[in-house]
C-alpha positions in Angstrom: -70.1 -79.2 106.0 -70.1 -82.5 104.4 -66.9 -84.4 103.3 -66.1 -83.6 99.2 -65.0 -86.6 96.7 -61.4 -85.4 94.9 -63.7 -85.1 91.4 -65.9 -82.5 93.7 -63.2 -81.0 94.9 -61.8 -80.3 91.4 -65.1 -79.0 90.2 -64.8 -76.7 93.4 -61.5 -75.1 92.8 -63.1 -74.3 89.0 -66.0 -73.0 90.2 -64.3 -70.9 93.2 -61.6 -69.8 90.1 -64.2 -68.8 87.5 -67.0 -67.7 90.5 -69.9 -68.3 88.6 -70.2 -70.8 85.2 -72.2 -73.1 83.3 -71.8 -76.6 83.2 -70.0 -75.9 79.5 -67.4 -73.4 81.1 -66.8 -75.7 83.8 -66.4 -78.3 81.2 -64.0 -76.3 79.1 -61.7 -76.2 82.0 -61.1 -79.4 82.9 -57.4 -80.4 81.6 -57.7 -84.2 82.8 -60.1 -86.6 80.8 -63.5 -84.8 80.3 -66.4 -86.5 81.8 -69.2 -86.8 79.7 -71.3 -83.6 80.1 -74.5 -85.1 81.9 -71.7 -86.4 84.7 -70.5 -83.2 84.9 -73.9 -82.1 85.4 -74.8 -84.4 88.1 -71.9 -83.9 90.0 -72.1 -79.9 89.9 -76.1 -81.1 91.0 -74.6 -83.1 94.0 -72.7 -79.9 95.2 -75.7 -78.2 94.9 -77.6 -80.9 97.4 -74.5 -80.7 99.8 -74.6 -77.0 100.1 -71.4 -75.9 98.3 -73.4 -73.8 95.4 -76.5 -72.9 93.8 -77.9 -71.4 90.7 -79.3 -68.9 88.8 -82.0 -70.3 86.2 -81.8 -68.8 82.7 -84.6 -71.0 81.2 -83.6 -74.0 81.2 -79.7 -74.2 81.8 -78.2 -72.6 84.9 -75.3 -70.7 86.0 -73.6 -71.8 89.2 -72.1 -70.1 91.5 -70.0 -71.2 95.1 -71.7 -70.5 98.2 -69.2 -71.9 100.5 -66.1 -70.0 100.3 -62.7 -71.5 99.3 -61.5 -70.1 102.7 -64.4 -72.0 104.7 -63.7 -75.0 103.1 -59.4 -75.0 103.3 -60.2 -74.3 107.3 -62.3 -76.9 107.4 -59.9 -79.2 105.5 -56.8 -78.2 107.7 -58.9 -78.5 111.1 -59.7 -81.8 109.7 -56.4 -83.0 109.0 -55.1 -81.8 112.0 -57.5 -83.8 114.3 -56.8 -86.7 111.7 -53.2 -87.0 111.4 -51.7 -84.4 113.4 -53.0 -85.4 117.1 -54.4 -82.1 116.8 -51.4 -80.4 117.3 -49.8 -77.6 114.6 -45.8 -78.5 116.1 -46.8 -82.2 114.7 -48.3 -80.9 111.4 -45.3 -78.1 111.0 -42.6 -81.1 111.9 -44.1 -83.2 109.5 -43.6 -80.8 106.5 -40.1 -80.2 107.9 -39.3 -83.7 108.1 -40.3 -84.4 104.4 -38.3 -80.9 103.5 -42.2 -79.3 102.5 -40.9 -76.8 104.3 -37.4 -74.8 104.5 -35.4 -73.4 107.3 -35.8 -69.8 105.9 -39.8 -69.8 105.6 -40.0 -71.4 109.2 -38.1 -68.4 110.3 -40.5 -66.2 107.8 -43.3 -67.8 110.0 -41.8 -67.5 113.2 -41.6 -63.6 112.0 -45.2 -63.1 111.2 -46.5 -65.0 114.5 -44.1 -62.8 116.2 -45.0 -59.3 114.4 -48.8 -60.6 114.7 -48.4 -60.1 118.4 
């Protein structure tokens, strides 16, 4: 799975949030500054070529619709991440949240529960 730029990514969680559109709906959602629609266009185009959605033609628009789901990609992301910045390690990626306060003493323990009742 190839690497997404952040303005893919955005176009993404729309697409993933609205589950199939045309470039006007995905348009129409975007609260930032608005590209300029044949931008928008290529970029939904590139996600196409990368493998994160395809189309249905309706002459000659299309509706597009995610192939790779948000799940896949936010494992893929985190796996990342973790071999990145973490050393691999989920204690290093957990401390790290705790350090910055991400993360409080009460939804470690919630973890801690889940892994435990998980079991």
């Amino acid at each position: 799975m190839q690497k997404l730029t952040n303005k893919e990514e955005d176009i993404m969680k729309i697409l993933w949030r609205l589950e199939k559109a045309f470039v006007k709906e995905v348009m129409a959602e975007i609260k930032e500054e608005k590209p300029h629609y044949n931008t928008l266009s290529t970029i939904i185009r590139n996600l196409e070529e990368k493998g994160f959605v395809s189309h249905n033609a309706f002459g000659n628009t299309h509706q597009y619709y995610p192939i790779v789901k948000k799940e896949s990609y936010r494992s893929r992301f985190v796996t990342k991440a973790m071999e990145d910045y973490f050393n691999n390690s989920y204690k290093n990626l957990v401390s790290h949240f705790a350090k910055e306060e991400k993360i409080s003493v009460e939804e470690l323990k919630e973890i801690i529960h889940q892994i435990e009742n998980s079991k």
